[in-house]
C-alpha positions in Angstrom: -3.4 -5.3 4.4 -7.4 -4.8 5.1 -8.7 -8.4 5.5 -11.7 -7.0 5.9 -11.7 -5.7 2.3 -10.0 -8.4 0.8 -12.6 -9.4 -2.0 -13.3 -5.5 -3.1 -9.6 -5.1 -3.2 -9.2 -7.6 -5.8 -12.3 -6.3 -7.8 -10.8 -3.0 -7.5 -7.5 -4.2 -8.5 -9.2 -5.2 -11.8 -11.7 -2.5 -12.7 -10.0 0.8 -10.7 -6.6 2.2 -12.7 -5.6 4.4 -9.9 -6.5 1.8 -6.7 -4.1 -0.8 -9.1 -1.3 1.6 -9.5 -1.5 2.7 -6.0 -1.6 -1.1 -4.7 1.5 -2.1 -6.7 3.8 0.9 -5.9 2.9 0.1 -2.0 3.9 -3.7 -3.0 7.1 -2.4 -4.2 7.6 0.0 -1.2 7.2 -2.4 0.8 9.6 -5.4 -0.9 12.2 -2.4 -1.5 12.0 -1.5 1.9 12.2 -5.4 2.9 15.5 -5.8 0.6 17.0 -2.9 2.2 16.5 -2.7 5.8 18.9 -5.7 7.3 17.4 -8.1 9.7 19.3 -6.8 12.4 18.3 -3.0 11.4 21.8 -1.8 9.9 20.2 -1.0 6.5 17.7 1.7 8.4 18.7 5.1 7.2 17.1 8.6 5.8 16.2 7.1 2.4 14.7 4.4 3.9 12.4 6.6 6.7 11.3 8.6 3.8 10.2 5.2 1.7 8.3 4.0 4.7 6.6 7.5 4.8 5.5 7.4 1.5 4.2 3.6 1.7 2.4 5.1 4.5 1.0 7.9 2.7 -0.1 5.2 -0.1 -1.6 2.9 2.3 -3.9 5.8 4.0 -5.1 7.0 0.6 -6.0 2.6 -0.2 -7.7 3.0 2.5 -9.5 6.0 1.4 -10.3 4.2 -1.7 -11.8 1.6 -0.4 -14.3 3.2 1.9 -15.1 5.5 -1.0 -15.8 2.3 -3.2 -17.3 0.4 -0.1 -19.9 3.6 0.6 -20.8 3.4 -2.6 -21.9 0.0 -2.5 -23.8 -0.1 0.4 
């Protein structure tokens, strides 16, 4: 996720409460997600649409972060 970032993320990860929090709930998404969707699809369903929604809506506000922080650096 973002190679470009990939050395502010880990400072952020480090020094940024909220960026951390949000990072590891989108890591957890994301292996939930993983564990619950079969391979061949059968696990899709409504609970897992809305999941992949909100990992989503975590990634875009990351994203948000990190330009913020990467602004601000420049």
């Amino acid at each position: 996720m973002f190679p470009e970032y990939r050395e502010l993320i880990g400072k952020l990860k480090e020094s940024h409460p909220r960026f951390r929090a949000l990072f590891d709930k989108h890591n957890r998404l994301d292996h939930d997600i993983a564990r619950l969707e079969q391979s061949d699809g059968r696990g899709y369903d409504e609970h897992v649409a809305a999941m992949k929604k909100e990992k989503l809506k975590i990634k875009d506000e990351l994203y948000r972060l990190l330009k913020e922080e990467d602004n601000n650096l420049a």
